[in-house]
C-alpha positions as CSV (number, residue, x, y, z in Angstrom):
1,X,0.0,0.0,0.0
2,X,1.5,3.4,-1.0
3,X,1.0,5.6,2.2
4,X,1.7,8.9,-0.2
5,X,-0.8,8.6,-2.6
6,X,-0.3,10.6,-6.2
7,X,-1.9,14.2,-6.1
8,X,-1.8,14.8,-2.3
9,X,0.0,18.3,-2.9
10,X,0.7,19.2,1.1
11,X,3.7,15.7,0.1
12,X,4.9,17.6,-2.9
13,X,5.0,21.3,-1.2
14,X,7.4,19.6,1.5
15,X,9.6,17.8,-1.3
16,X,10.0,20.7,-3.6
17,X,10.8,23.3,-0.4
18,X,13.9,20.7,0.1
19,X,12.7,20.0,3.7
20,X,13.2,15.8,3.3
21,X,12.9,13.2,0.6
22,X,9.8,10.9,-0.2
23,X,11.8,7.6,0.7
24,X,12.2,9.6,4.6
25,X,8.6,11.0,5.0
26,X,6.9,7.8,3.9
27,X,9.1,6.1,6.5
28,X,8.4,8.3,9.0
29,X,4.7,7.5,8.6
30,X,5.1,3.8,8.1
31,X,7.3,2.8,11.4
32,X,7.9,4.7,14.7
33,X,11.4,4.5,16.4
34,X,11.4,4.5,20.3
35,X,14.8,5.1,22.1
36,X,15.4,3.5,25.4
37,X,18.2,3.4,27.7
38,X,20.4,3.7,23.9
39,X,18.3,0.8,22.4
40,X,16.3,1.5,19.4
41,X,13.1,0.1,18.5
42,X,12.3,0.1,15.4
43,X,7.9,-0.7,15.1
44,X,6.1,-0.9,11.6
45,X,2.5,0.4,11.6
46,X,-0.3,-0.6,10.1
47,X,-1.9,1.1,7.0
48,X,-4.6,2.4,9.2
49,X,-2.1,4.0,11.6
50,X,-0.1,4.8,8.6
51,X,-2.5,7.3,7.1
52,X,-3.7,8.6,10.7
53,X,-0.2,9.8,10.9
54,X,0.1,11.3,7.5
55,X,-3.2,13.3,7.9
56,X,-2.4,14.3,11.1
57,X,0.6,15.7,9.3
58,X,-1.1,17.5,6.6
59,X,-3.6,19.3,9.2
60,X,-0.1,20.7,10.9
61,X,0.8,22.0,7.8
62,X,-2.1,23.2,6.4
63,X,-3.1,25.3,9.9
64,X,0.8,26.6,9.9
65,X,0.4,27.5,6.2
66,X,-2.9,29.3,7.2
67,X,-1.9,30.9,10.0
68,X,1.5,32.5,8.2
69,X,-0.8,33.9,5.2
70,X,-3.6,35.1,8.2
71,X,-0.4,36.8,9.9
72,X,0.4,38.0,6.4
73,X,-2.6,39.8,5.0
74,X,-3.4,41.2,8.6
75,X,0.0,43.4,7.7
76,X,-0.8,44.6,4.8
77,X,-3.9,45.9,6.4
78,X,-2.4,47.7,9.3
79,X,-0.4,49.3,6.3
80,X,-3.1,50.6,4.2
């Protein structure tokens, strides 16, 4: 199952702005790495967990994005 389905733009934003790589984001959705006592455990998730995480992603960035362009036309406001 491909956790980054074709079209979902938020995944393309984040590749083209250089912040990581598809290979790291869709890993990042697909296991979670817990660190104890220096031991690393490395846990896959399942495709439902999968794509809980990678929509709770794309609400972060979406409400960031938001907020920035909220922050943004509230200036050029104050300046007219």
């Amino acid at each position: 199952m491909k956790i980054i389905p074709q079209g979902y733009c938020i995944y393309g934003y984040l590749f083209v702005c250089g912040r990581c790589d598809e290979k790291s984001l869709e890993d990042s959705f697909c296991k979670r790495v817990m660190v104890t006592r220096g031991d690393t455990i490395t846990k896959s998730l399942d495709p439902n967990s999968a794509a809980l995480s990678r929509d709770a992603l794309a609400k972060i960035v979406y409400s960031r994005l938001f907020d920035w362009y909220i922050c943004d036309v509230q200036e050029v406001y104050v300046l007219l």
